[in-house]
VMD Tcl script that draws the C-alpha trace (Angstrom):
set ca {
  {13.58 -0.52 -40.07}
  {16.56 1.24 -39.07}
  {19.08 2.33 -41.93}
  {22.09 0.91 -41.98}
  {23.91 4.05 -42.85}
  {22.73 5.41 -39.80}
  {24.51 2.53 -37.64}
  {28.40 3.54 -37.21}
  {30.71 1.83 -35.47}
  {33.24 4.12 -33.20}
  {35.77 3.83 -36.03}
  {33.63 4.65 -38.49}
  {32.26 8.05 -36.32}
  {36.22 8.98 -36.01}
  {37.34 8.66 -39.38}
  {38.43 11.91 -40.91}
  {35.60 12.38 -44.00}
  {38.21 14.28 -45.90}
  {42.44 13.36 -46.43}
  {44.48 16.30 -45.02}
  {48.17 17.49 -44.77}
  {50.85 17.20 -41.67}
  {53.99 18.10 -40.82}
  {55.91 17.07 -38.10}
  {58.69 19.25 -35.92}
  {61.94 17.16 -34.02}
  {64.76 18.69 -31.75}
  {68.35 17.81 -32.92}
  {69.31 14.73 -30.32}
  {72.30 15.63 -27.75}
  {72.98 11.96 -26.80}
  {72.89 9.04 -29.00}
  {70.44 7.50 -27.00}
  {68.36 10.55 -28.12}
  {69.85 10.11 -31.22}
  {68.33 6.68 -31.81}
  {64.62 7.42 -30.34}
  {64.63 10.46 -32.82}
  {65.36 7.80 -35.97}
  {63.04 5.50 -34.36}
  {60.45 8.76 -34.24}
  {61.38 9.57 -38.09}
  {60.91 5.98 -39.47}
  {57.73 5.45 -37.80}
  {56.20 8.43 -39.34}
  {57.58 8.52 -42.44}
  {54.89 6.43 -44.31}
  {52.53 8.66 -43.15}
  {54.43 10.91 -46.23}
  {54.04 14.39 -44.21}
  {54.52 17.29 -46.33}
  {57.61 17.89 -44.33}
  {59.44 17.49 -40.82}
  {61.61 20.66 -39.32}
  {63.98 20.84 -36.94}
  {64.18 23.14 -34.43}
  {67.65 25.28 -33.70}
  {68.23 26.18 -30.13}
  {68.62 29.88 -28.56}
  {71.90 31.65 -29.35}
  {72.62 28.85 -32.05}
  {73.21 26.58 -29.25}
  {71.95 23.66 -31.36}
  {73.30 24.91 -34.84}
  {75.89 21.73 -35.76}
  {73.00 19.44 -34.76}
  {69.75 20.51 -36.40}
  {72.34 20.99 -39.49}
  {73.29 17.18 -39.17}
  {69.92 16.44 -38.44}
  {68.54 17.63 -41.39}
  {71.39 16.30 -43.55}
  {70.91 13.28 -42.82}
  {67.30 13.35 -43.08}
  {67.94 14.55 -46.44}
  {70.71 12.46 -47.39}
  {68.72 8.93 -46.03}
  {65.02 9.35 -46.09}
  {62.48 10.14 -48.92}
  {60.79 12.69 -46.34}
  {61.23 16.74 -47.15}
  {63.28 18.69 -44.55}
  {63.12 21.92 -43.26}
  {65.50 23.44 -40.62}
  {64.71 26.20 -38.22}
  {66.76 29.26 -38.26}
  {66.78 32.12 -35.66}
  {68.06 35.58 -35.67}
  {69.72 34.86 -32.73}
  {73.40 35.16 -31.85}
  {74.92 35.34 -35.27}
  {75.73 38.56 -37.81}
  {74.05 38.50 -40.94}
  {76.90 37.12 -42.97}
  {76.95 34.38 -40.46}
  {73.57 33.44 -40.72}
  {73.77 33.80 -44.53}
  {76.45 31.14 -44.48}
  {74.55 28.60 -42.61}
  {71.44 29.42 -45.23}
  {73.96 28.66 -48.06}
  {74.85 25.75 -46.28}
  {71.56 24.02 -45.87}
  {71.18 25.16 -49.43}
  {74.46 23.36 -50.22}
  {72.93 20.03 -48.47}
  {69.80 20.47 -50.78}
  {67.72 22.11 -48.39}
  {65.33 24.06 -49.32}
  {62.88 24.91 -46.95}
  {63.44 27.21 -43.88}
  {61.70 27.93 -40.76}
  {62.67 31.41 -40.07}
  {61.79 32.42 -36.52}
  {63.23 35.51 -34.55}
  {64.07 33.32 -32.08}
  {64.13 33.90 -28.16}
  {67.43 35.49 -26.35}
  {69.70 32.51 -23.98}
  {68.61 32.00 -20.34}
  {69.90 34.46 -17.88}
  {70.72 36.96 -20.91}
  {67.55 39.51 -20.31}
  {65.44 40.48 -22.75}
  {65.68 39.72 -26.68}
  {68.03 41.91 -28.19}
  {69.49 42.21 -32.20}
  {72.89 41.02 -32.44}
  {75.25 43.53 -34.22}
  {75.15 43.22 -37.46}
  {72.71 40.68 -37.12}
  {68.82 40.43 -38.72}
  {66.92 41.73 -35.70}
  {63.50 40.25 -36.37}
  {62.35 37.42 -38.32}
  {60.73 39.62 -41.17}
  {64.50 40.72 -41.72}
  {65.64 37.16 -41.55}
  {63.06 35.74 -44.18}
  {64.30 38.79 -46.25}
  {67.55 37.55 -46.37}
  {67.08 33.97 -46.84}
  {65.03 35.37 -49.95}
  {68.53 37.00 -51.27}
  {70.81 33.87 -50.41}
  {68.68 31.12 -52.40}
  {65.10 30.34 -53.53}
  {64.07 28.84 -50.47}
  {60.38 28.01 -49.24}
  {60.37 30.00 -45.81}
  {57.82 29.47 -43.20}
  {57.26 31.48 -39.88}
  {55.42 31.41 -36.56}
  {52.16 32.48 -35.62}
  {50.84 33.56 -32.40}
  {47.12 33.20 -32.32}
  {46.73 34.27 -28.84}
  {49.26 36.87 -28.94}
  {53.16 36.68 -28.76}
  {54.31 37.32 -24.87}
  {55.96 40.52 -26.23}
  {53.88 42.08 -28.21}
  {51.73 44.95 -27.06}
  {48.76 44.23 -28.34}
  {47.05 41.83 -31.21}
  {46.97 44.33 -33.91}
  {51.01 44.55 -33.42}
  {51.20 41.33 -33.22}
  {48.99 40.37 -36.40}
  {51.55 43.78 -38.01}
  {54.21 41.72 -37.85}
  {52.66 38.93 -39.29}
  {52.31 40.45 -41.87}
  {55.19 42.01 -42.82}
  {56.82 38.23 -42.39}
  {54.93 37.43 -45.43}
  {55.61 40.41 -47.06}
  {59.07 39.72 -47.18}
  {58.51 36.28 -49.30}
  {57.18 33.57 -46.65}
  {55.01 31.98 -47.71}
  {53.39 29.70 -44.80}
  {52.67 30.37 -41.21}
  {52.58 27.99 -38.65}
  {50.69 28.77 -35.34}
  {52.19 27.94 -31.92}
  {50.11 25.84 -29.95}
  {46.86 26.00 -28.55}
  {44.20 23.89 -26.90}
  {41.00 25.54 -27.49}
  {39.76 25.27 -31.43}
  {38.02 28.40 -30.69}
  {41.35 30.33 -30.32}
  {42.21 29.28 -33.55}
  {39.31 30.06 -35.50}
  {38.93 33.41 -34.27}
  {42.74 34.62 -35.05}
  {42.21 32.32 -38.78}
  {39.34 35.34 -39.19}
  {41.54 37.96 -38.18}
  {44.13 37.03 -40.19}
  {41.96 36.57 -43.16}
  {40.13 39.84 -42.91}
  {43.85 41.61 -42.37}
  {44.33 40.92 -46.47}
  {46.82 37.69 -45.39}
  {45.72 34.94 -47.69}
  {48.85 32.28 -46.81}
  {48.53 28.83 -45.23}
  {47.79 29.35 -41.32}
  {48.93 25.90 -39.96}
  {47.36 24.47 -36.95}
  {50.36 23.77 -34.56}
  {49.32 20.73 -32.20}
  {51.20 20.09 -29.03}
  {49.89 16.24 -27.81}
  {49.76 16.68 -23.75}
  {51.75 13.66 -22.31}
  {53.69 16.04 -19.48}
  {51.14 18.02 -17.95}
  {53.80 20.31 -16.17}
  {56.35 20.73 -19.23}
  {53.25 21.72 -21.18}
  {52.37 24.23 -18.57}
  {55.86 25.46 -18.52}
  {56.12 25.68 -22.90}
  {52.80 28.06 -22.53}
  {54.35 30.22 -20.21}
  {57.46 30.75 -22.12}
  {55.09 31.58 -25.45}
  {52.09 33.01 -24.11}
  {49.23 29.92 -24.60}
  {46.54 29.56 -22.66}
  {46.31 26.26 -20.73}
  {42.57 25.53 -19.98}
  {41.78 24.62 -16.51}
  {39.45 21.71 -17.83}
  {42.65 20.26 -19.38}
  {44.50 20.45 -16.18}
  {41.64 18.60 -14.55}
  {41.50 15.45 -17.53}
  {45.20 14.88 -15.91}
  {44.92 15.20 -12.20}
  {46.00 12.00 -10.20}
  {47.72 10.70 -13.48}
  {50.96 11.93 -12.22}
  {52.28 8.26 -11.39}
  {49.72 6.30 -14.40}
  {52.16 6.52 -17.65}
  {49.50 4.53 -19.34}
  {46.45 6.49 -18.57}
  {47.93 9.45 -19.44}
  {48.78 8.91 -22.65}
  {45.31 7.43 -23.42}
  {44.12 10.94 -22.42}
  {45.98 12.86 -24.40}
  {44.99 10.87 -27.53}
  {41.66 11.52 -26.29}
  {41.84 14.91 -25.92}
  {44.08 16.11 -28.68}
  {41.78 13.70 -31.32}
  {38.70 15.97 -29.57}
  {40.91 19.13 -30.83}
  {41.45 18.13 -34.40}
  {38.67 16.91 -35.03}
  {36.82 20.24 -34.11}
  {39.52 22.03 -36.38}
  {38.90 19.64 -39.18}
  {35.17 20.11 -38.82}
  {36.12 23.95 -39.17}
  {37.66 23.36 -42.70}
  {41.04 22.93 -41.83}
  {43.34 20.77 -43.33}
  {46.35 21.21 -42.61}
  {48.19 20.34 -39.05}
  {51.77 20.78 -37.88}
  {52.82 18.06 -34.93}
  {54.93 19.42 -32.29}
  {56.51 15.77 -31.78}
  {59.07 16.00 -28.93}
  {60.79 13.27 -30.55}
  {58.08 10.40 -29.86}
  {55.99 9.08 -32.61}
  {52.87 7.35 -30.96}
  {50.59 10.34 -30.38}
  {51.44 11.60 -33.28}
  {51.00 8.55 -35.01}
  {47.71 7.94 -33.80}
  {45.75 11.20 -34.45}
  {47.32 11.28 -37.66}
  {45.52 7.68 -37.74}
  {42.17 9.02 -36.19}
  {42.15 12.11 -38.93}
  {42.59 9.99 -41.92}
  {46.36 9.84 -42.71}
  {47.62 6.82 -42.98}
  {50.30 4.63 -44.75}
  {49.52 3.30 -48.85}
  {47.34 0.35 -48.46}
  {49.48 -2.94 -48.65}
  {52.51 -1.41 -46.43}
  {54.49 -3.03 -43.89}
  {53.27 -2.83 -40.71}
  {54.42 0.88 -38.71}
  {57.61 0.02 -36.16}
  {56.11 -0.09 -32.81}
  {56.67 2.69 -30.65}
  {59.25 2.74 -27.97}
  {57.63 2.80 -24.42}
}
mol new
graphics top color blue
foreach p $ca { graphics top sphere $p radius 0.5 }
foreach p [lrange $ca 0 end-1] q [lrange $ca 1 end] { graphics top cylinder $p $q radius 0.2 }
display resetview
């Protein structure tokens, strides 16, 4: 007789065994058409009560006034926790210190604190004067303008300008060393990658919360064109799950739930439990691998907004 334990259903085999924590990163909008698709994104996943949502800050500061009213008014008219980004970039230390103690002001008080990449067509990344000139510098001083929670970036397969790993994995740690006390990786498609920098960083003394970074694929060629700019690999079998797609909206985004469920899954089978959503301001894929891993709105809740198409 055949146990009935041993008979799942496909829900049942995808169900996450174990509850986990996610966060999920927005741009500030520059239209308000953008504008309302972002609050659209926001109020669809916030009863999925994330442990926070950032928002990113463009090169040279290009974004600063937005991600600020961005995170305001998350703060201000949501129950979720915000973070805002914060770059080294294009600003003098006193500068940046003023837009810390401004977010600190607005009750903020958690930072993403990034180095940040130099403006297109500027060359290579350069300090400002009298600026921070790299992000263990930065967290440093957001640790003298307020007791903020600071997270940074993480580059499991290497950051484009780093020399080697070990540098790479240096600097790391010398980010935490100077009071952060997360790290969140940038993205990556094989689990692999991510196990085998988790053991690096682990046998290198660092002991804080390595986040997995997820990037759901619904633009094949922006995603290629992200991992050039930051150094991820981009497998050729997930080039191939998208050929012929270009022109099938639908299909495509049934793949990339597929294959971005396939990827946390394997991570959460790996022990971890804790993933950071790279959003781009849409809530469905998002929304449904949080769904597929286990996180999910309180029993009895109103039904989640449906998504835009």
């Amino acid at each position: 007789m055949t146990d009935p334990a041993s008979v799942r259903g496909p829900a049942e085999t995808l169900r996450a065994p174990n509850p986990v924590d996610v966060s999920f990163e927005f741009f500030p909008p520059k239209t308000p058409d953008m504008e309302a698709r972002l609050w659209e994104t926001v109020e669809r996943l916030a009863p999925l009560a994330p442990r926070f949502v950032s928002v990113t800050y463009g090169a040279g500061g290009t974004t600063r006034e937005r991600t600020h009213a961005t995170v305001a008014r998350i703060r201000r008219e949501t129950t979720l926790e915000p973070a805002a980004h914060l770059t080294c970039v294009g600003a003098t230390r006193d500068e940046i210190d003023a837009v810390a103690r401004q977010y600190w002001d607005a009750g903020i008080r958690h930072v993403v604190a990034l180095r940040g990449d130099a403006p297109a067509d500027s060359g290579a990344y350069a300090p400002h004067p009298g600026g921070y000139g790299f992000a263990a510098d930065l967290v440093a001083g957001l640790r003298r303008v307020g007791d903020f929670e600071v997270t940074v970036a993480a580059y499991p397969e290497t950051h484009p300008e780093a020399p080697d790993a070990a540098t790479d994995l240096d600097n790391l740690r010398r980010k935490i060393d100077a009071g952060a006390t997360r790290a969140i990786t940038q993205f990556f498609f094989d689990p692999a990658v991510y196990f085998r920098f988790r053991d690096r960083v682990r046998a290198a003394g660092i002991t804080v919360p390595i986040v997995a970074g997820i990037l759901p694929v619904t633009n094949f060629g922006q995603v290629c064109k992200f991992a050039g700019a930051c150094g991820a690999a981009v497998p050729d079998w997930l080039g191939q799950q998208f050929e012929g797609l270009d022109r099938d909206p639908e299909t495509r985004r049934l793949v990339a739930a597929t294959v971005a469920a396939e990827q946390v899954r394997a991570l959460q089978a790996g022990g971890v439990r804790e993933f950071h959503f790279y959003t781009l301001n849409r809530a469905d894929l998002s929304f449904a691998i949080c769904h597929i891993l286990g996180v999910r709105p309180p029993a009895g809740s109103p039904p989640a907004p449906e998504a835009t198409p």
